[in-house]
Structures are given as structure tokens and as C-alpha cells.
C-alpha positions in Angstrom: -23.6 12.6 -107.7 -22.2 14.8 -110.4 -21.1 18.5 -109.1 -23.1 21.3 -111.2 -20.6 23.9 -112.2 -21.5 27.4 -111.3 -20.0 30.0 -114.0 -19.9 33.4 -113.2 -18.6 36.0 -114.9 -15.2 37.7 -114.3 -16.6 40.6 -111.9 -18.1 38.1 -109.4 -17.3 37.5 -106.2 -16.2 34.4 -105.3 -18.1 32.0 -102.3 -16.4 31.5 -99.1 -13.7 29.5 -99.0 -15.4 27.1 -96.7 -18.3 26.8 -99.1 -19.0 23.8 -101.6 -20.0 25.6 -104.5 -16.9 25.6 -107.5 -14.3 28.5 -106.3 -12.8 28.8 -109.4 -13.5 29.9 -113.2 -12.9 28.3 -116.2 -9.5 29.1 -117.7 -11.2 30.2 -120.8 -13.0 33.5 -118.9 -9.4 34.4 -117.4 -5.9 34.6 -119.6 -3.1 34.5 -117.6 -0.4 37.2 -118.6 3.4 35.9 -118.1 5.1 39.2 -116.8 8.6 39.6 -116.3 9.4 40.9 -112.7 12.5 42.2 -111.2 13.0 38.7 -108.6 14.0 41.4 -106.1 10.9 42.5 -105.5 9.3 39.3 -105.0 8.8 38.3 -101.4 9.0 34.0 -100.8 6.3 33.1 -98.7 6.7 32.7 -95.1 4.0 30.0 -94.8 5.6 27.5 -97.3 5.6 24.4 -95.5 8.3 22.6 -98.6 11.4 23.4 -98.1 14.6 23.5 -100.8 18.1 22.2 -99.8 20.7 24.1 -101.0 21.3 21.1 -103.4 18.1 21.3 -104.9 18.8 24.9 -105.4 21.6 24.1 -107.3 20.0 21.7 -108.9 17.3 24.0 -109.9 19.8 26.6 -111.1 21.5 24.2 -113.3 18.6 23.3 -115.2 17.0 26.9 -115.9 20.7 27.9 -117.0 20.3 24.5 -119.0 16.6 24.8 -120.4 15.7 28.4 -119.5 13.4 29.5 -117.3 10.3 28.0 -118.6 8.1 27.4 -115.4 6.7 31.2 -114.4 6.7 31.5 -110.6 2.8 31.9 -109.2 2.5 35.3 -107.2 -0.3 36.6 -105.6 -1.1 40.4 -106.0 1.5 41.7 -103.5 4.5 39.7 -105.4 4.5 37.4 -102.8 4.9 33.7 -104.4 2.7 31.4 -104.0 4.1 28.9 -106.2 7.9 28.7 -107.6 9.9 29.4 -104.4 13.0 27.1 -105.5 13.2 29.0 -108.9 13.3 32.4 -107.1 15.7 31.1 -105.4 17.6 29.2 -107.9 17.3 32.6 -110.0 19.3 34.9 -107.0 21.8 32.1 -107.3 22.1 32.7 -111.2 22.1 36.0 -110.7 19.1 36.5 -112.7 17.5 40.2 -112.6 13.8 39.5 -114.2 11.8 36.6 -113.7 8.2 35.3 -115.1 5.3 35.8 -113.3 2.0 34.7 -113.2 -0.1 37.1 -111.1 -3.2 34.7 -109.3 -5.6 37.8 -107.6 -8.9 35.3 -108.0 -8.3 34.0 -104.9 -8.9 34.0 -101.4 -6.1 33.2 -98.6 -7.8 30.4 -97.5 -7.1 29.0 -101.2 -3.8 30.3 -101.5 -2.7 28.3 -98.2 -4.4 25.3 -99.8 -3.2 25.6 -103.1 0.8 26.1 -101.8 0.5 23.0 -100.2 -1.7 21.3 -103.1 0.6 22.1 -105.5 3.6 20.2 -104.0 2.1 17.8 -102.7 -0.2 16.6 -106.0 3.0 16.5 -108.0 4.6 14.2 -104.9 1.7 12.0 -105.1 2.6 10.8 -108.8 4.7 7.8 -110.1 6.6 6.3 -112.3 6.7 4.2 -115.3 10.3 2.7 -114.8 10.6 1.1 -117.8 9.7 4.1 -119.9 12.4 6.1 -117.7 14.7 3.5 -117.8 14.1 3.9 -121.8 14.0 7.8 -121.7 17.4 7.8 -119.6 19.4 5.1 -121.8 17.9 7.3 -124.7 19.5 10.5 -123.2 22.8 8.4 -121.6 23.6 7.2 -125.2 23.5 10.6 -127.5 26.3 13.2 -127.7 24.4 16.2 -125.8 25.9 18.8 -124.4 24.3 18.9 -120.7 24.7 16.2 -118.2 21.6 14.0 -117.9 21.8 14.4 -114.0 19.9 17.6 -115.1 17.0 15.2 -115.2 17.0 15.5 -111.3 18.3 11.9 -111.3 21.6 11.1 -109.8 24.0 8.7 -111.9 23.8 5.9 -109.5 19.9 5.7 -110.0 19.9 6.0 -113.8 22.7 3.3 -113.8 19.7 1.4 -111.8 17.3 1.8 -114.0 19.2 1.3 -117.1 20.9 -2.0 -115.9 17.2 -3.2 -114.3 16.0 -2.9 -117.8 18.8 -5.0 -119.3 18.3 -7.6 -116.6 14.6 -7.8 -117.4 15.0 -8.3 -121.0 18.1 -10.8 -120.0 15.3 -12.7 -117.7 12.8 -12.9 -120.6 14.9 -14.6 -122.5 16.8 -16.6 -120.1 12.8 -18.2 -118.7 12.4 -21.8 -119.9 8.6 -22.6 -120.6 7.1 -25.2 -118.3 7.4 -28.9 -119.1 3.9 -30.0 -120.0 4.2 -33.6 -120.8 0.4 -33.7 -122.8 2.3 -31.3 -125.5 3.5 -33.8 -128.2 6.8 -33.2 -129.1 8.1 -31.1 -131.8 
């Protein structure tokens, strides 16, 4: 059965969160406004169950100072983050004063605790197509950049893994003799 979708207009009230109706608007009724934020007066969330390793950290760092900082961090109306905890981080370790900010007030604490957790844990939940990465990484492996493809999150060893497992399955294609069928007439 096919949930109705309730709109309601920006001043409403939203149900409880332990209620079935939809909880949330459509993007289209709400815009969200990137704001730049001093990073010091943003407060990490004590309830964040996903936790950063100073590695990751650095790892973070190195790709903002790489890409920019191109993912805003989620807050909730008291600048506390809901969503983005290893860039704040990462951004103290860079030094950074100002941040982006996405300011969530629509909802309720109940959704906030779910979406934290939601938000890792969706993004966890995905794969990968290996031969596509194995494709993307040889791509990136093989052109004069200036930024070490480990940027990618991918340590060497495991793009070496991929790279060589997608030699080795075009090497196996080719190396594969067809089956002797002795009814095919000979060519």
C-alpha cells in the first residue's frame, strides 16, 4: 500500500515523532541557505555514536585542502552538528576559521538522533562496482595530477588490488579455451 504524502505548509507543526504520517516537507517548500560559520562556535555532538580516528581526520583534512570544502556540515539551531563531525574536525586541524553550514530547525530530537545515525549508516550500507573503480583508479593512477590518488580514501595497496584484478580478469578472458563440442563440424 502506497503512503499518501501529507504537505503542509512551512508554518506547520510537524506530527510526533513516533507518528506514521510523513515528518518531513518537500525540499521545494524549504531552501536550504549554506552559511559560513566561525567552526569555533560549533559544538560536535555528544550523542554521535561514529567515531573518526585521527587518521581519518587527516585523511579528511587532506582532501578539503585538496578539493575544498565542498560538503556543508548539518547543524541544528544551537550550532550543534548533526551531520559533518569529521570535517569540523578536519577543519581545526587545517586551521580553518569559517566553515559551511546548513542550519536543519524542521526537526524534532527524536529525528535528529535518527537521522545522525541514518546518515552514516545509509552511506555504509552501499557497494561497489569494482570494475568501474578498478577503471576510475587506473584512470586517475595513470594521468600527471597533482594530488595523490590515496585522496580517494583508498590506500595504494588496495588500488594496486583492484587495478591488477582487472588485468587478471581481462588476462582470464582471453586465456579461457571454449569447450570441445565434438557435434560442431570443424572449421
Amino acid at each position: 500500500m502506497k503512503k499518501k504524502l501529507v504537505e503542509r505548509p512551512l508554518s506547520s507543526k510537524f506530527p510526533p515523532a513516533d507518528s506514521h504520517e510523513s515528518l518531513v516537507q518537500h525540499d521545494e517548500d524549504r531552501e536550504l541557505q549554506i552559511v559560513y560559520r566561525p567552526i569555533a562556535k560549533l559544538t560536535l555532538r555528544q550523542r554521535n555514536p561514529r567515531i573518526h580516528s585521527q587518521k581519518q581526520i587527516r585523511q579528511i583534512a587532506d582532501s578539503i585542502r585538496t578539493f575544498g570544502f565542498t560538503n556543508p556540515v548539518l547543524i541544528d539551531s544551537e550550532g550543534v552538528v548533526i551531520a559533518g563531525h569529521g570535517r569540523v574536525r578536519a577543519g581545526k586541524l587545517l586551521g580553518l576559521d569559517n566553515v559551511p553550514t546548513i542550519r536543519l530547525d524542521h526537526m524534532s530530537e527524536a529525528q535528529i538522533r535518527a537521522y545522525v545515525i541514518a546518515d552514516n549508516k545509509l552511506a555504509e550500507n552501499a557497494g561497489w562496482d569494482r570494475d568501474l573503480l578498478a577503471v576510475e583508479l587506473q584512470y586517475l593512477s595513470e594521468l600527471n595530477i597533482d594530488f595523490d590518488v590515496t585522496l580517494t580514501g583508498f590506500e595504494t595497496a588496495e588500488i594496486d588490488v583492484l587495478i591488477n584484478g582487472l588485468a587478471d580478469a581481462g588476462a582470464d578472458a582471453a586465456d579461457q579455451q571454449p569447450e570441445f563440442d565434438p557435434n560442431v563440424p570443424a572449421v
